[in-house]
C-alpha positions in Angstrom: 22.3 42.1 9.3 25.7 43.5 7.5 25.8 46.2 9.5 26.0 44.3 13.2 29.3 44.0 14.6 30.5 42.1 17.3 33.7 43.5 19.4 35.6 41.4 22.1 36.4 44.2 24.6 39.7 44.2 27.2 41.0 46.5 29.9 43.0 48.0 27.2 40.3 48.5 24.5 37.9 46.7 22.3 38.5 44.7 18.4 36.5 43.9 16.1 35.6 40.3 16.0 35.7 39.4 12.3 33.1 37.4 10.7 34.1 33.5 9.5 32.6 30.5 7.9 32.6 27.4 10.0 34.5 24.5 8.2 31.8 22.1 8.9 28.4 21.7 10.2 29.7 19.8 13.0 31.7 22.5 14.4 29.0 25.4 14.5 27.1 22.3 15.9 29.4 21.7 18.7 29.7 25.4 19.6 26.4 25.9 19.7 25.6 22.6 22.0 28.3 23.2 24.5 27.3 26.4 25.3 23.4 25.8 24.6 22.2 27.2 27.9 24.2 30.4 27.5 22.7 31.2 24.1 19.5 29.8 23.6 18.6 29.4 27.4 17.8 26.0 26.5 19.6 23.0 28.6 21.5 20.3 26.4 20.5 16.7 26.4 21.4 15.1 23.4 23.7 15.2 20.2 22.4 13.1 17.2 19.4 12.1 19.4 17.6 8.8 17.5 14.5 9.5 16.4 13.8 5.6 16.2 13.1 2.7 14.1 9.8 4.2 13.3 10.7 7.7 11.6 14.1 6.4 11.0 16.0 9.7 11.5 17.7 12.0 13.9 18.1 15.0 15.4 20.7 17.0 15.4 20.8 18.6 18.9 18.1 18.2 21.2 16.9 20.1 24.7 15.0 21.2 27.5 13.8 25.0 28.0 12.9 26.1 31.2 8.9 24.6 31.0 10.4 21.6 30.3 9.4 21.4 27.0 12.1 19.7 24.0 13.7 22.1 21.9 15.3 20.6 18.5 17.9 22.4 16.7 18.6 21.5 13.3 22.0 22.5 11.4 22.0 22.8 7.5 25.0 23.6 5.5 23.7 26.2 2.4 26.7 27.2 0.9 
């Protein structure tokens, strides 16, 4: 997908967005969670949601699509 661009457009015009790496998982996390619904269409309920004593994990975002079923979102780091 090199050849998609993205452009943030104005009255006056439109620029090129430029392509970055995220710092840290936890920010693309947070951007991604805060505006879930926008896009993934999928409501946000949870950051770090428990998974319990059972399975012993977690997950890292978790939510609600429009049946009502759980949507997980996992975020790996593969630089």
């Amino acid at each position: 997908m090199s050849g998609l661009k993205l452009f943030h457009t104005t009255k006056s015009g439109v620029t090129e967005v430029i392509p970055r790496l995220a710092e840290a998982e936890a920010d693309v996390q947070g951007l991604v969670e805060a505006h879930m619904e926008a896009v993934l269409g999928v409501r946000f309920l949870a950051s770090e949601y428990s998974t319990g004593p059972v399975h012993g994990g977690r997950i890292d975002s978790l939510g609600l699509d429009e049946n009502g079923a759980p949507v997980i979102v996992e975020f790996t780091d593969r630089r």
